[in-house]
N, C-alpha and C positions, 0 to 999 in steps of 0.2 A: 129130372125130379118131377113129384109130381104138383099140381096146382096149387094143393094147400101148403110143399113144402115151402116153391115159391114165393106164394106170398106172405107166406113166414121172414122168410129171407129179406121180402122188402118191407114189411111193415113192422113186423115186432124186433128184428135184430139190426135193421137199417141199412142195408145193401140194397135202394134203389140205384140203378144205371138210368132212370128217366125222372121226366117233369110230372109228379105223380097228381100234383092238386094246382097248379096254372094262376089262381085265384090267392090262395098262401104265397105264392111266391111273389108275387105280385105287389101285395103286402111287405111282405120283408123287403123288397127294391125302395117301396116306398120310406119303410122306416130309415132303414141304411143309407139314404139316399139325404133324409132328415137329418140325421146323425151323424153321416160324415164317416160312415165306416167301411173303410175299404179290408177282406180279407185275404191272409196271402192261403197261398196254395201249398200242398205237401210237397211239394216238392222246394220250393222256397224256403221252408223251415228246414226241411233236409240240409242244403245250400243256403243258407243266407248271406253270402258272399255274392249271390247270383242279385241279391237286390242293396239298391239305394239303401247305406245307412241312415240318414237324413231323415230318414220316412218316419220315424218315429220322435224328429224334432227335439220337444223339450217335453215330453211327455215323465210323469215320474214313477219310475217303474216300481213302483209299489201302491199306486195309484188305479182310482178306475179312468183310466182313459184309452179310449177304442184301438189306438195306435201301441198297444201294448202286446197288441195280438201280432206285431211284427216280432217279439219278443221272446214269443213261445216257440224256444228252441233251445238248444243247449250251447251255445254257441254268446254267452252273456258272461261277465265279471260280476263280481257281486255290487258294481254301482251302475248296472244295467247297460254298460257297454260293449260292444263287439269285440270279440275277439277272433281272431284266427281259427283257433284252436281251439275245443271244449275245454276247460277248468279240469285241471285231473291231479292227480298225485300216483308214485310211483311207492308205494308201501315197502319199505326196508327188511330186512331179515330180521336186524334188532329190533323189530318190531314184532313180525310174524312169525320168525323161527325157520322159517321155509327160502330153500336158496334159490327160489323163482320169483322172478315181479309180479307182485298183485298189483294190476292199475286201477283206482279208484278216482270214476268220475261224477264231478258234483253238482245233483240238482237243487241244492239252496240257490242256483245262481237264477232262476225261472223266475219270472217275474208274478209278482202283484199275493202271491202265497208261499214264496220261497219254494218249490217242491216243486219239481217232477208230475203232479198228477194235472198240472193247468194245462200240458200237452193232450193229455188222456182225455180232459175236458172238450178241448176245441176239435179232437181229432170228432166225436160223438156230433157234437152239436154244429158244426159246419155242412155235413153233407146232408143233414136234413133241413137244414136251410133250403140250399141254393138245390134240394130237390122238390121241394115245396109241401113237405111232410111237415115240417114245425112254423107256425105262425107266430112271429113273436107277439105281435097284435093281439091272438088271442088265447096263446097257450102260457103255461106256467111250465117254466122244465124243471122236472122234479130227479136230485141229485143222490142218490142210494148209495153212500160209501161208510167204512168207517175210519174217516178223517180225512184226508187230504183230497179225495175226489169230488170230493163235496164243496172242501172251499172253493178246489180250482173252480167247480163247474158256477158256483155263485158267482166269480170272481167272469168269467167266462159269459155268463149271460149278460150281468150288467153292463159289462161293454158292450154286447152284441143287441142292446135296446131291447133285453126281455127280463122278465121276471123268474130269478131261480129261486128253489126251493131245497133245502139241505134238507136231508134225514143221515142221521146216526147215531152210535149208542153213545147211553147218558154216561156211560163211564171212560170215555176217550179223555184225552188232554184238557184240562181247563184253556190253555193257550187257545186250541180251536175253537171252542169257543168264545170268548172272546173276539178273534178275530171275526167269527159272523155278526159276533151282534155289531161290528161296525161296518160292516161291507153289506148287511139283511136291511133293504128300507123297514121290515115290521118282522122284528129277529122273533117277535111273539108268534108268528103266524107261519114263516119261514122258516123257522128251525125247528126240524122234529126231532125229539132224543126218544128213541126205542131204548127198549129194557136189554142190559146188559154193557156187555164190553167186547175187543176187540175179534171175539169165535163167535158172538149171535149174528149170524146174518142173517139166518132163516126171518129173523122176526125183522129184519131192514125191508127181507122181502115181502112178508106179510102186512106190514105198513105201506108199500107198493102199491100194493092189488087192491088194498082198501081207496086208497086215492086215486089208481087208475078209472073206478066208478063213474068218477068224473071225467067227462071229455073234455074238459078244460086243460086238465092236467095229465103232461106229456111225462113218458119215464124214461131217464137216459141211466140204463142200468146197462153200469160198467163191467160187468159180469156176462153179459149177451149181447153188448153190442160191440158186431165184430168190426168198426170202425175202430174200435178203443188195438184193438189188435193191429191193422194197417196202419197206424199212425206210428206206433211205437218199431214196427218194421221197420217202416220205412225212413224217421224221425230218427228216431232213437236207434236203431238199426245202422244205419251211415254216420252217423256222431262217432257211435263206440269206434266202427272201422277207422273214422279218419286218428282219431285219439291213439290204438294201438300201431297204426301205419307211422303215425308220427313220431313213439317210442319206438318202436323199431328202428326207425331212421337213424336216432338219434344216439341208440347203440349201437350201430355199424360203424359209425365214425369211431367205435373203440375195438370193430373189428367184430363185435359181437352179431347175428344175426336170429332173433328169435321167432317162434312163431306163436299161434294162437292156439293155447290149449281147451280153455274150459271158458265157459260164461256163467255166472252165477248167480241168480237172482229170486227171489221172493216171490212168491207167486200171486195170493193177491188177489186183483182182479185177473190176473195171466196178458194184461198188458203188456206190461214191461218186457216179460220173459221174450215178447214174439220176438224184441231186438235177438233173440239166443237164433232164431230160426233165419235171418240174416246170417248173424256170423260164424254161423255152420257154412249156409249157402257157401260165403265169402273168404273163408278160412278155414273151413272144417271143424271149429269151435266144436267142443262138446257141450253140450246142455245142461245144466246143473239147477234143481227146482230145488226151492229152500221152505223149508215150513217150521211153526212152533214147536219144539221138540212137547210140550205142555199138550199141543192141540195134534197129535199125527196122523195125520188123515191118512196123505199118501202115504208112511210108510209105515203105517201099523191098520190101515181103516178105523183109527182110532179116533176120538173127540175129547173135548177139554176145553180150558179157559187160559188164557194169555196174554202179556202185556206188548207184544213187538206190536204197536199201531202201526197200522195200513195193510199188513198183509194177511188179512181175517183168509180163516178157514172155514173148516168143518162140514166142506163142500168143494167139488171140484167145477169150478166157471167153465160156463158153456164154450166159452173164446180161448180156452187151455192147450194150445197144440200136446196133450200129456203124450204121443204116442213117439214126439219129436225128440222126447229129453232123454238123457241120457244118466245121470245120477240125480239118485234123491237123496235130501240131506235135512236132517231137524237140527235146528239150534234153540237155546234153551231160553227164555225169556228171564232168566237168572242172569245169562253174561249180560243182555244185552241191558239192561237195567243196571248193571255194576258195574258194566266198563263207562256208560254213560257217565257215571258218578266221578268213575277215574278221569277221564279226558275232557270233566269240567268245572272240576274243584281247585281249589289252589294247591291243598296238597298230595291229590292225583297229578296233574302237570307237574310239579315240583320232583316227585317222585320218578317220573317220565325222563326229566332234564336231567336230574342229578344220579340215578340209579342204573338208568337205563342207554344215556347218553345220547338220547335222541334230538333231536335239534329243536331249536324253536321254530321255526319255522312248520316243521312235522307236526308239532303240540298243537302248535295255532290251527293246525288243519284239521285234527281229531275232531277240534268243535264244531264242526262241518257234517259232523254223523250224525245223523238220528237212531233213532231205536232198530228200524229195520236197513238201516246204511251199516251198523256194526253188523248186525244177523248177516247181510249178504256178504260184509266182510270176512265175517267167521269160515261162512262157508267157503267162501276162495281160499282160508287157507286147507280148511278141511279136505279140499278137493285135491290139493296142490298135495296134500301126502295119500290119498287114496288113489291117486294116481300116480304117485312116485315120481313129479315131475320134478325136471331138473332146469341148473340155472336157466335154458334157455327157453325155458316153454311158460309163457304168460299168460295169464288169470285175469280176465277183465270182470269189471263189475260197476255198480252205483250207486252212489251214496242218496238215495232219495231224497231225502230231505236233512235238515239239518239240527243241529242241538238248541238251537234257540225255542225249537216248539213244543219242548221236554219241561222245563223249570220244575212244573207244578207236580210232576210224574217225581223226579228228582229229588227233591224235596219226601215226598213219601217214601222214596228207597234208602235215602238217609234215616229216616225215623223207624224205618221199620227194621233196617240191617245193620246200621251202625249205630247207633243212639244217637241219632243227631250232626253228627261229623264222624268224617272221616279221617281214620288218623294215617300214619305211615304205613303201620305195619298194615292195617287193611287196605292199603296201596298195594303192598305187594304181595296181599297173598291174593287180591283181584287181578292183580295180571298174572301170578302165578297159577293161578286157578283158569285164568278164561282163555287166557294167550302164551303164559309159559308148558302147557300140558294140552296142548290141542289132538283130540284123538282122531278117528276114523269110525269112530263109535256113532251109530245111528242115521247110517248113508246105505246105501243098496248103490249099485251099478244096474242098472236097469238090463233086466231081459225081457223079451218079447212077453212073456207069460206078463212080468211086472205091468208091464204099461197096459197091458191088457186091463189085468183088475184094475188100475186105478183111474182107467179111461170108465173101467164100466160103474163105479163107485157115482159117477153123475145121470144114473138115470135116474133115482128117485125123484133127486131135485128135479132135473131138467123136464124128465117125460111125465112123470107122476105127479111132481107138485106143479110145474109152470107150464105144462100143458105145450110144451115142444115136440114136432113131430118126430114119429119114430126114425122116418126116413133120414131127415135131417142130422139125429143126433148120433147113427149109423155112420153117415157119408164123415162124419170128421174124425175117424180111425182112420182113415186115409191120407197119406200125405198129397195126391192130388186136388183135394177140398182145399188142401190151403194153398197150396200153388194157385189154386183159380180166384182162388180171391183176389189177389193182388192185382188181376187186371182193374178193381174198381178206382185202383189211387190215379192214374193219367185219366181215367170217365172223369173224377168230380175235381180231379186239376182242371178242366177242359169248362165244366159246369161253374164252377168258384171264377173261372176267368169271365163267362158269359154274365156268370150273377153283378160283374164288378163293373164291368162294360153297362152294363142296363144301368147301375147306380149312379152313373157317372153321367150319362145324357142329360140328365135332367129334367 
C-alpha cells in the first residue's frame, strides 16, 4: 500500500502496530498508574475464564469503577457475575413457527450501560491508548453513535480517567438520555443531539468534522474504526462459538447433533456483524446483514427514516466486511415497535402465557429484547425459511440490548397504535402479524454482482465525503484485507500487557 494509504491506516481508522507518540503514552502510564487502572487484553475478554474472578472485587457493575473493564464481555449474569457460559436462550417453535433453534444471546448482561456497545467502546479506545495516539491528559474522546456507542464509549472513558463526549440524534430514546446526563460530569457541554433520528448519520458525521477542528478533540468513529471490527471478531466472535458449541452438546445427549447455519445481525456500525466472519471461519455460518426495511439501503439503495435504535443506516460503514455476507434481509420498524409493546405489557405476556403456551420463564426473557434484538430476531427466523432449514440446522444471533431502554419509545407506540393500551385482540393480531405470518419477503441471497453494488454504495461517504483513500477502500473487496487485520489483536494484546507492566512499577 501506498504511504498515504498507510498512514490512513494508522492514524484515522487506528491500526498502529507501534509506540507512535512515547510522550502520550507516558502520560496515560502516569494517569492509570494514579487511578489504579489495570486493562485486560482481547484475548481475556474472549476467555475470562483465563483470569482471576476476584479482579473485579466489590465493584458495582452498573457503576463507574475502573475494574468494570474486567466486565466487558459476555460472559456476565445480569447481577454482574461470572458465568460459564454467555446468557442465551434457545427460542421455541411456538414461538417462531420454524422447526430449527434460533439461539439468542444477551447483551443486557454488559456492564455499567446494559448493551453490547461498552465492548465496541473499549475495543476503539484501548489500542490507542497503549499506542500512545490518545492522551487522556489532554484529549476529549468524542463518541459518534446513535445510542448505545456513545453511552458505552462515555461509560468507557470515565473509567479510563478521560473525558468522553456523546453526539447523537435528538430523537433517540429519552432513557439514553437520561442515562448521560448521570454518567456526563457537564451533560450541557458533553452531550450533542444532531438533527434527526435513528437514518441521520451523515449529520453525526458532520458534527465530527466540525469538532475535529479542534485538536483537543479526538474522534472514535465507530463506523471506521477497524478496531471496533477486531474486538467484536474476536470478543464477540468466540462467545457466540462457545454458546452454540454448548447447545449442541447439550442436544446430543438427546441424540440430536446440529450444526451452524446462519448468523444474523444488524448492521449498524458493522461491528457486531464481524462476529458472522468468525463463525463462518469456525462453522461455515452464513452471513445474514439485517437492515430497516423503512431505511434499505442494502437492499433497494434505498433511504428513509426508522425507529430500530442502534442500527442507523443510509450508508454502508467503512468496517462492513459487505463482500463476506451472504443474505440481506429488511425488517420493518412496525414489528419491531409492536412486538416491543407485546413482550412488555401485561396484556402482551398474558396473551404469550395463556394463548400461546409459552412459558414464564421464555416471557420473562422476551424483556431482554430491545428494538433491534427483535429485528435481528426477526431475521433469524426470516433466514431460517429462506433457507429452508431444518430441525437440525441453528440460527444464532443477539439480543443487543435490552427492553428497559425503550419505556419512553413504548409509551408513544401505545398512543399512536392502540389508544393508549393494549387490549387482547391487539395482542394477537401483533403476533399474528409479526411472528404468526413471517415471510421471505424483502431478503436477497447475495450474488457476487449483489455484494458488489452494495460494497460500491460506500464510496460517496467513504472517498467523496470523509476523504478515504481510494486504494484503501478498494483493498476491502478482498477477503485478504480482513484476514490481515487480525494479526493486530496478539500486537496490542502484547502492547496492553506492556502498558500494565509500566503502570504497575510505580
Amino acid at each position: 500500500m501506498s504511504s498515504e494509504t498507510t498512514a490512513a491506516l494508522e492514524n484515522q481508522f487506528g491500526l498502529a502496530d507501534r509506540v507512535v507518540d512515547p510522550k502520550a503514552l507516558a502520560n496515560s502510564v502516569a494517569r492509570f498508574r494514579e487511578q489504579g487502572i489495570v486493562l485486560p487484553t482481547f484475548a481475556q475478554l474472549a476467555n475470562p475464564a483465563s483470569v482471576d474472578p476476584t479482579i473485579v472485587g466489590d465493584a458495582n457493575p452498573q457503576g463507574p469503577d475502573a475494574r468494570n473493564l474486567w466486565r466487558v464481555h459476555w460472559y456476565n449474569d445480569l447481577n454482574g457475575n461470572r458465568v460459564n457460559v454467555p446468557d442465551h436462550i434457545v427460542l421455541p417453535s411456538s414461538l417462531t413457527g420454524v422447526p430449527n433453534p434460533i439461539i439468542v444471546v444477551f447483551g443486557d448482561r454488559f456492564p455499567m450501560i446494559t448493551a453490547h456497545k461498552v465492548l465496541a467502546a473499549y475495543s476503539c479506545l484501548a489500542p490507542r491508548v497503549v499506542t500512545g495516539q490518545f492522551d487522556p491528559t489532554y484529549h476529549r474522546a468524542i463518541w459518534p453513535s446513535t445510542g448505545n456507542y456513545a453511552r458505552g464509549g462515555v461509560a468507557i472513558s470515565r473509567i479510563m480517567g478521560c473525558r468522553g463526549v456523546a453526539i447523537l440524534p435528538a430523537g433517540m430514546s429519552q432513557e439514553r438520555f437520561d442515562w448521560l446526563d448521570q454518567w456526563c460530569a457537564n451533560p450541557a457541554e458533553d452531550v450533542i443531539k444532531t438533527v434527526g433520528t435513528e437514518s441521520n448519520v451523515k449529520e453525526i458525521y458532520d458534527a465530527c468534522n466540525e469538532l475535529d477542528k479542534d485538536p483537543v478533540n479526538f474522534i472514535f468513529n465507530q463506523f471506521c474504526e477497524f478496531s471496533n471490527h477486531l474486538g467484536h471478531y474476536e470478543v464477540t466472535g468466540r462467545a457466540l462459538g462457545h454458546v452454540f458449541e454448548t447447545v449442541r452438546d447439550s442436544m446430543k445427549k438427546s441424540g440430536r447433533d446440529i450444526s451452524l447455519a446462519a448468523f444474523t445481525s444488524a448492521t449498524g456500525s458493522a461491528g457486531t456483524i464481524a462476529a458472522g466472519d468468525r463463525l463462518k471461519d469456525d462453522y461455515g455460518a452464513r452471513i445474514v446483514s439485517v437492515e430497516a426495511l423503512e431505511c434499505p439501503t442494502m437492499l433497494e439503495n434505498g433511504f428513509g427514516e426508522h425507529n430500530i435504535q442502534g442500527i442507523g443506516d443510509k450508508h454502508i460503514p467503512l468496517i462492513h466486511n459487505i463482500t463476506n455476507s451472504d443474505v440481506i434481509c429488511g425488517i420493518s420498524d412496525r414489528a419491531t415497535d409492536e412486538l416491543d409493546v407485546l413482550f412488555n405489557t401485561p396484556v402482551g405476556r398474558a396473551y404469550l402465557a395463556e394463548k400461546k403456551g409459552l412459558s414464564a420463564e421464555l416471557i420473562d426473557a422476551l424483556a431482554h429484547f430491545g428494538f433491534s434484538s427483535i429485528c435481528n430476531t426477526l431475521a433469524a427466523i426470516k433466514t431460517s425459511k429462506l433457507l429452508n432449514l431444518g430441525p437440525d440446522e441453528a440460527v444464532i444471533t443477539v439480543a443487543t440490548d435490552g427492553g428497559a431502554l425503550y419505556p419512553s419509545s413504548r409509551v408513544t407506540t401505545l398512543a399512536e397504535r392502540f389508544n393508549g393500551e393494549m387490549t387482547s385482540v391487539d395482542a394477537a393480531e401483533v403476533f399474528g402479524r409479526h411472528l404468526g405470518h413471517v415471510t421471505t419477503e424483502d431478503m436477497i441471497e447475495c450474488t457476487e454482482r449483489d455484494r458488489n453494488r452494495i460494497f460500491n454504495l460506500g464510496y460517496y461517504t467513504w472517498v467523496e465525503q470523509q476523504g478515504t483513500p481510494f486504494e484503501l477502500f478498494e483493498a476491502r473487496r478482498d477477503q485478504s484485507f480482513w484476514k490481515g487485520l487480525r494479526r493486530y489483536l496478539p500486537i496490542w494484546d502484547e502492547m496492553i500487557n506492556d502498558f500494565n507492566a509500566r503502570v504497575a512499577k510505580g
